[in-house]
ZAMARGU-4260 file (C-alpha; in steps of 0.2 Angstrom, whole numbers, plus 5000, padded with zeros to 4 digits):
<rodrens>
0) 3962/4684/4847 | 3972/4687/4832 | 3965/4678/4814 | 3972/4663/4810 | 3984/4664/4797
5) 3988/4683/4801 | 4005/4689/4806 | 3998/4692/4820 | 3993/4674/4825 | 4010/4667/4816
10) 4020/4678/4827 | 4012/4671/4842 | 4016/4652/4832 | 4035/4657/4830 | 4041/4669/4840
15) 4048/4671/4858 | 4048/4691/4862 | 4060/4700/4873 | 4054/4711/4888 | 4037/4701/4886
20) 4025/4690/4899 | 4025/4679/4886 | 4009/4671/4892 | 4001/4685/4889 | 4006/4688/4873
25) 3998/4671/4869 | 3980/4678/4871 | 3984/4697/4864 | 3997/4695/4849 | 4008/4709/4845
30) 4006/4725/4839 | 4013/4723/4822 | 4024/4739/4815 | 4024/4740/4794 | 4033/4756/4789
35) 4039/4773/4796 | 4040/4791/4792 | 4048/4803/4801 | 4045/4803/4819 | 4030/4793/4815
40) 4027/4773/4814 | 4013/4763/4806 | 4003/4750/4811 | 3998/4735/4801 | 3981/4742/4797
45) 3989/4759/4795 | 3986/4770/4810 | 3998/4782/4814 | 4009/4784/4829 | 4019/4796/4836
50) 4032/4786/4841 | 4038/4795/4858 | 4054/4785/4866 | 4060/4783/4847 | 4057/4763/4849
55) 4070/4760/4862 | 4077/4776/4867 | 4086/4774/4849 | 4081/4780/4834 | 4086/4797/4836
60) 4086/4804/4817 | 4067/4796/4814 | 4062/4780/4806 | 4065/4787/4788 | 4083/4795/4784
65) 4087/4789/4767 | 4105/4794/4769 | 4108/4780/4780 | 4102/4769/4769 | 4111/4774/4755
70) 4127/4773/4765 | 4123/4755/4770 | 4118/4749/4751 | 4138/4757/4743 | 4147/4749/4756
75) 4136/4732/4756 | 4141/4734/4736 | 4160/4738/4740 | 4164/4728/4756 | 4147/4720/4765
80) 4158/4709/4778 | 4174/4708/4786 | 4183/4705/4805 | 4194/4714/4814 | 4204/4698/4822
85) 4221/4694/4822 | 4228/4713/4815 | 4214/4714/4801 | 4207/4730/4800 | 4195/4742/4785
90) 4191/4760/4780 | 4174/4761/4789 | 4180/4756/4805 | 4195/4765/4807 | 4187/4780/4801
95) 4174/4778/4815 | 4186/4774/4828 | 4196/4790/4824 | 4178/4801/4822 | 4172/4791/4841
100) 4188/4797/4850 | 4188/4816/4843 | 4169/4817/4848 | 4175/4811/4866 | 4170/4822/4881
105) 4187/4820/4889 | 4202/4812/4882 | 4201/4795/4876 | 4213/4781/4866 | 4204/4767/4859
110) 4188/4761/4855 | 4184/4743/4855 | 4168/4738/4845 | 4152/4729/4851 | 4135/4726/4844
115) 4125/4731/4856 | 4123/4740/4874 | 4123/4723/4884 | 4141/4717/4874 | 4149/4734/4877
120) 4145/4733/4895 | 4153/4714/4896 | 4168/4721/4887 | 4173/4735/4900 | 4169/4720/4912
125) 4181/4708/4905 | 4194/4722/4900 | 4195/4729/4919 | 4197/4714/4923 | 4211/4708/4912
130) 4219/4726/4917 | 4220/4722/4935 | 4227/4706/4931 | 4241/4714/4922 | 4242/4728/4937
135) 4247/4712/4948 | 4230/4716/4957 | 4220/4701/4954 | 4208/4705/4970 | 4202/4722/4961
140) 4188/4714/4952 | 4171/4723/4960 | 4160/4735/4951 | 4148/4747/4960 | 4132/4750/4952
145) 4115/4758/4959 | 4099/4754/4962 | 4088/4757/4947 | 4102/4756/4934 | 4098/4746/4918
150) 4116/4740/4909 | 4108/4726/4898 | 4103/4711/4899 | 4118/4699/4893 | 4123/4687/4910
155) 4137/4699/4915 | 4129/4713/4911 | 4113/4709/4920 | 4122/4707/4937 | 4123/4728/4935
160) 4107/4731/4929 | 4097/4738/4946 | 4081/4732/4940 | 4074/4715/4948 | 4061/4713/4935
165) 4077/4707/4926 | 4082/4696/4939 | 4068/4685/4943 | 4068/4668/4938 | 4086/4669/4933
170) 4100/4660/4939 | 4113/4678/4938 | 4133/4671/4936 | 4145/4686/4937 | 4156/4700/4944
175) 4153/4704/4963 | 4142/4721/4962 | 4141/4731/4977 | 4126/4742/4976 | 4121/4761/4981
180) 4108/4772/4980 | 4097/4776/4965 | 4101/4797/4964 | 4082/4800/4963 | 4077/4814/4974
185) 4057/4813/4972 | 4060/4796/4980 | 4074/4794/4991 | 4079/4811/4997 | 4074/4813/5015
190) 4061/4826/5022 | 4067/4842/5019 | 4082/4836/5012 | 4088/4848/4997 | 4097/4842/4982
195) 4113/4847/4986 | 4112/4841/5004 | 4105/4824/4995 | 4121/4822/4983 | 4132/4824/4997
200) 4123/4810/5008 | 4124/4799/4993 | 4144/4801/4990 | 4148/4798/5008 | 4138/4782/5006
205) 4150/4778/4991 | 4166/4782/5001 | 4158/4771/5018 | 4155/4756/5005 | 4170/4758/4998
210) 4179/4758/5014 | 4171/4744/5021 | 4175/4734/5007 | 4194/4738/5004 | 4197/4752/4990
215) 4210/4739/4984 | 4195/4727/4978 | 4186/4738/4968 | 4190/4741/4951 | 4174/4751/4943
220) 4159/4761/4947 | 4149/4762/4932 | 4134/4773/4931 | 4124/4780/4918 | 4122/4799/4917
225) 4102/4800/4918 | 4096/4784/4921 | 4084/4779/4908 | 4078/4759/4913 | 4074/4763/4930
230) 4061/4779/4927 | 4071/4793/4919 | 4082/4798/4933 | 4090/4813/4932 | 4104/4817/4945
235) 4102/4831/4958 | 4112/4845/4960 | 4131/4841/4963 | 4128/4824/4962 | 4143/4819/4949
240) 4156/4829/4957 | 4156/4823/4973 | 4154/4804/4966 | 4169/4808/4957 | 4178/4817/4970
245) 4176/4799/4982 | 4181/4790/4967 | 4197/4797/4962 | 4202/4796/4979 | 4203/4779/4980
250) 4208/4775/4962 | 4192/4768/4957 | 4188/4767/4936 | 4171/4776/4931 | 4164/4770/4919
255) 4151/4781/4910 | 4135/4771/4900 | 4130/4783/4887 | 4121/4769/4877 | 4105/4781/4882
260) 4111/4799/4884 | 4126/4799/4871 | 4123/4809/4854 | 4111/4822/4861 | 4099/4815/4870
265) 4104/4829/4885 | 4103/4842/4875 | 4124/4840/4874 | 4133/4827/4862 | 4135/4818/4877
270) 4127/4815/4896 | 4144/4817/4904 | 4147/4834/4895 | 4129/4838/4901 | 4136/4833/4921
275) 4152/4837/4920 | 4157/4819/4920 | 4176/4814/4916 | 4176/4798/4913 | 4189/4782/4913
280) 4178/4772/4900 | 4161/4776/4889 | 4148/4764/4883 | 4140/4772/4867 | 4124/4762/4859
285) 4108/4767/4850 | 4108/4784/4842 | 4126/4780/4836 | 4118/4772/4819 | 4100/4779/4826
290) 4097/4759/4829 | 4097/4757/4809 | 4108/4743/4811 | 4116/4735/4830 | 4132/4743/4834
295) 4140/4748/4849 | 4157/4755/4856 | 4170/4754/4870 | 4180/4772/4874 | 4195/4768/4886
300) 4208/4783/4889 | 4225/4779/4890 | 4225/4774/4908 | 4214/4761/4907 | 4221/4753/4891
305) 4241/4755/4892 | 4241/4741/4904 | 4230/4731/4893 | 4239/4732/4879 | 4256/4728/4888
310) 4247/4712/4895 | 4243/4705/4876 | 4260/4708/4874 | 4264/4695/4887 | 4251/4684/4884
315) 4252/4684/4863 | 4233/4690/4863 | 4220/4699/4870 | 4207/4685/4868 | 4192/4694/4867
320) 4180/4700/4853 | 4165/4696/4841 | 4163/4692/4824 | 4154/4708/4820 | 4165/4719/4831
325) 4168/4733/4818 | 4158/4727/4805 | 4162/4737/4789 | 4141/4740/4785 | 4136/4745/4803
330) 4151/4757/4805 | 4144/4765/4787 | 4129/4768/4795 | 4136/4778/4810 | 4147/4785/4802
335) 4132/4793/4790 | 4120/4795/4805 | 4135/4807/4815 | 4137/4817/4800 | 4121/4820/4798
340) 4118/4825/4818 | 4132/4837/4817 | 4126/4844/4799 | 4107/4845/4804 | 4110/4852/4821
345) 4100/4838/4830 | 4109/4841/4847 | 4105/4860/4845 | 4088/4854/4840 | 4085/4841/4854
350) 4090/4856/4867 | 4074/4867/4860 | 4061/4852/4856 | 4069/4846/4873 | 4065/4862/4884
355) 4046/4861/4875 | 4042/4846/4879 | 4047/4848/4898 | 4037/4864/4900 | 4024/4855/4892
360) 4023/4841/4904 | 4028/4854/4919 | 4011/4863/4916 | 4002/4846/4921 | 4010/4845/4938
365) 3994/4851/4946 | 3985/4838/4938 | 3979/4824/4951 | 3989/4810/4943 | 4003/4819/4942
370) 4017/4816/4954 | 4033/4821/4946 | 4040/4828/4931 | 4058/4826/4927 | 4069/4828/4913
375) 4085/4837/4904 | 4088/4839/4886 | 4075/4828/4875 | 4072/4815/4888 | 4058/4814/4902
380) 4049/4807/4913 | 4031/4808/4921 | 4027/4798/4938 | 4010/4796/4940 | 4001/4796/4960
385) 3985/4793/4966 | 3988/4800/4984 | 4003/4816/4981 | 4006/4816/4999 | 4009/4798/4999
390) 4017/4795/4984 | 4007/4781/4982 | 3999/4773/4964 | 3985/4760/4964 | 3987/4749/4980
395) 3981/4733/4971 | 3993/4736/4955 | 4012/4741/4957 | 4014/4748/4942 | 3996/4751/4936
400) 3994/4767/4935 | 4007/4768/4921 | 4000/4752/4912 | 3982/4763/4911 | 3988/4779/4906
405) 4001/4769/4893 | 3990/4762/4887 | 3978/4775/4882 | 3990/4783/4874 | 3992/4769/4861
410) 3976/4773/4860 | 3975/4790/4856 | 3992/4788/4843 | 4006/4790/4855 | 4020/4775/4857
415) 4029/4775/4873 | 4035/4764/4889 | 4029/4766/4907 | 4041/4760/4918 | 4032/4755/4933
420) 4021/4771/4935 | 4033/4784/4928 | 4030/4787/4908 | 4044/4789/4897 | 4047/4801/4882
425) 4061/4801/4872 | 4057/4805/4856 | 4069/4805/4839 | 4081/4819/4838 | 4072/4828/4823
430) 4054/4830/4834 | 4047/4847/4829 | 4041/4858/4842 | 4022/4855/4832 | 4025/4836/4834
435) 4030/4841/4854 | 4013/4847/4856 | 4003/4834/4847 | 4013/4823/4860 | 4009/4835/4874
440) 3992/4833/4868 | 3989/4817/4867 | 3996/4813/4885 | 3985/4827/4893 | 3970/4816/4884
445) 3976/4800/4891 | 3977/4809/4911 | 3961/4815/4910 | 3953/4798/4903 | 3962/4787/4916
450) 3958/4800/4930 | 3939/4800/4925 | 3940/4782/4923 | 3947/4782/4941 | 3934/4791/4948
455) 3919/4781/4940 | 3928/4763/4947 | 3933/4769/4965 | 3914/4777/4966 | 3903/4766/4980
460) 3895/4752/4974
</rodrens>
């Protein structure tokens, strides 16, 4: 139990966490961050952490790039606030509206600005919407989403999020969400079933659903290009083209949410350059300012937004927005933090750190915890077994396989997240390949102490 009087204990007085059993939290406190260098973070005692899904996926140049900061304090001198309601506009954001667009996979018009992953996903939902309303097709309101997927956690948005831990307890008010299969080989490809085999019986259960539900009710599938949330979930082979393929053929929107993989996380600038994705809409989050400070974007190409902006004609507005949409300060930051990705070569770098680290986690697949490695660019995942035939983790504990080995990994300096019994890695941008090893290192360690742990508890009595 925390001292009394720490920041320990007046954290557990004051504040409500996110993503937390908050009971629990009661009786252990937080782990309390002070300062960070690099790809490193410190602890309030000052231990060192190799900080391995850069907080939450985000913090792509690090936790100490002064030109950020730098580029934040000159515009909080020259111009620390204004709106972009009602035609009022700056130099920060329309420089990053015009910098979002030219970086584009595929061709794109606007970009409307959010603060977060969760806002950018309720704006494409509002903004579909409004569109069909102005295409006088008022019943074309459906999204398709998968199993698995995380969007956010806003009400809208949580009604695509895939992930019933983020649905229990809570009342969910929002679009109608037709669901499809999770593109997760290891798990749901049938015996024998290759991955392109696999991809194909997934886009004909698309174009099924879709027909049973009338192609003229559905406005949007929206998927992101490696599921992150769900266990790191990369696509198989063929996967994206043959989704698309059902897709354009009955006029349905996709809607790509690059909140994780945008910016170089797949070893591309983007996850849709990465898959050969074209899409209709991008959600862009996190490693635009490297999470410095909370901003988000909304890419829609022509398509998608002519009839929108026809429609506020009519109506005399498109009522929708937030007083931090394009806020001068945060768009500074990006602005820095995509200059310095293109200058320092962080994408190039993410692809070699990237293709380390997954040949580094490869060369554990024989180990007995091991189930399956996954990954592409600087992004993987690990799922941990007890029983490799089975598939199968502790039979007592969902999940509790990942909570050991995740947990000794804190010990042993490593910051990560298990999701269920997969361990995520996602490390900033800048890891070095010495920095990749210490990580390898370190998570090698922490199998072999929760597998001689194993051994010792499931030993007769």
């Amino acid at each position: 139990m925390p001292l009394p009087n720490s920041i320990e204990a007046r954290d557990i007085a004051f504040h409500l966490h996110p993503a937390t059993n908050a009971a629990r939290h009661r009786e252990i406190g937080p782990l309390v961050i002070e300062r960070g260098e690099g790809v490193h973070v410190f602890d309030a005692s000052g231990r060192k952490y190799i900080e391995a899904l850069a907080g939450l996926w985000c913090a792509g140049l690090g936790f100490s790039e002064t030109r950020v900061a730098d580029a934040v304090y000159q515009q909080m001198k020259t111009l620390p606030y204004y709106h972009t309601f009602a035609h009022r506009s700056h130099g920060p954001v329309v420089d990053l509206a015009e910098k979002l667009v030219s970086l584009a996979p595929v061709p794109m018009s606007k970009v409307f600005f959010t603060n977060s992953g969760s806002e950018a996903v309720d704006t494409v939902i509002k903004l579909v919407w409004y569109r069909a309303n102005a295409m006088g097709q008022p019943e074309r309101k459906k999204f398709i989403a998968r199993d698995r997927a995380f969007h956010g956690l806003t009400i809208a948005a949580s009604c695509l999020t895939g992930l019933p831990a983020n649905h229990r307890g809570f009342d969910l008010v929002g679009p109608e969400v037709l669901r499809v299969t999770a593109p997760d080989h290891y798990r749901n490809a049938l015996p024998a079933e290759s991955e392109e085999e696999f991809a194909t019986r997934l886009a004909a259960e698309l174009e099924a659903l879709i027909l049973r539900e009338g192609p003229e009710t559905i406005a949007a599938f929206i998927g992101e290009p490696v599921m992150g949330g769900g266990g790191v979930i990369v696509p198989p082979e063929g996967y994206w083209p043959k989704m698309q393929a059902v897709l354009r053929k009955y006029d349905i929107l996709l809607v790509a949410d690059e909140v994780i993989c945008g910016f170089g996380r797949t070893g591309t600038l983007f996850g849709s350059t990465t898959f050969g994705i074209e899409p209709d809409i991008m959600t862009l989050s996190k490693q635009l300012s490297s999470a410095y400070l909370p901003i988000s974007a909304v890419l829609v190409n022509e398509k998608v937004v002519e009839p929108i902006i026809e429609e506020s004609g009519r109506l005399g507005i498109l009522g929708h927005g937030f007083t931090a949409s394009g806020h001068p300060v945060t768009a500074a930051a990006a602005l820095e933090t995509l200059r310095i990705i293109e200058e320092d070569g962080l994408v190039e770098n993410a692809a070699r750190s990237g293709a380390h680290l997954r040949a580094g986690l490869e060369a554990l697949a024989d180990h007995p915890l091991v189930g399956n490695v996954r990954g592409v660019g600087l992004v993987a995942g690990v799922e941990l077994v007890l029983d490799k035939q089975a598939k199968s983790g502790l039979p007592e504990q969902p999940g509790g396989l990942g909570l050991l080995v995740n947990t000794r990994l804190q010990e042993l300096g490593v910051l990560t997240r298990a999701m269920g019994d997969t361990i995520g890695f996602s490390p900033p941008l800048i890891i070095s390949l010495a920095e990749v090893d210490a990580l390898l290192a370190a998570f090698a360690q922490a199998l072999d102490d929760v597998a001689a742990t194993l051994a010792v508890r499931m030993e007769p009595a």
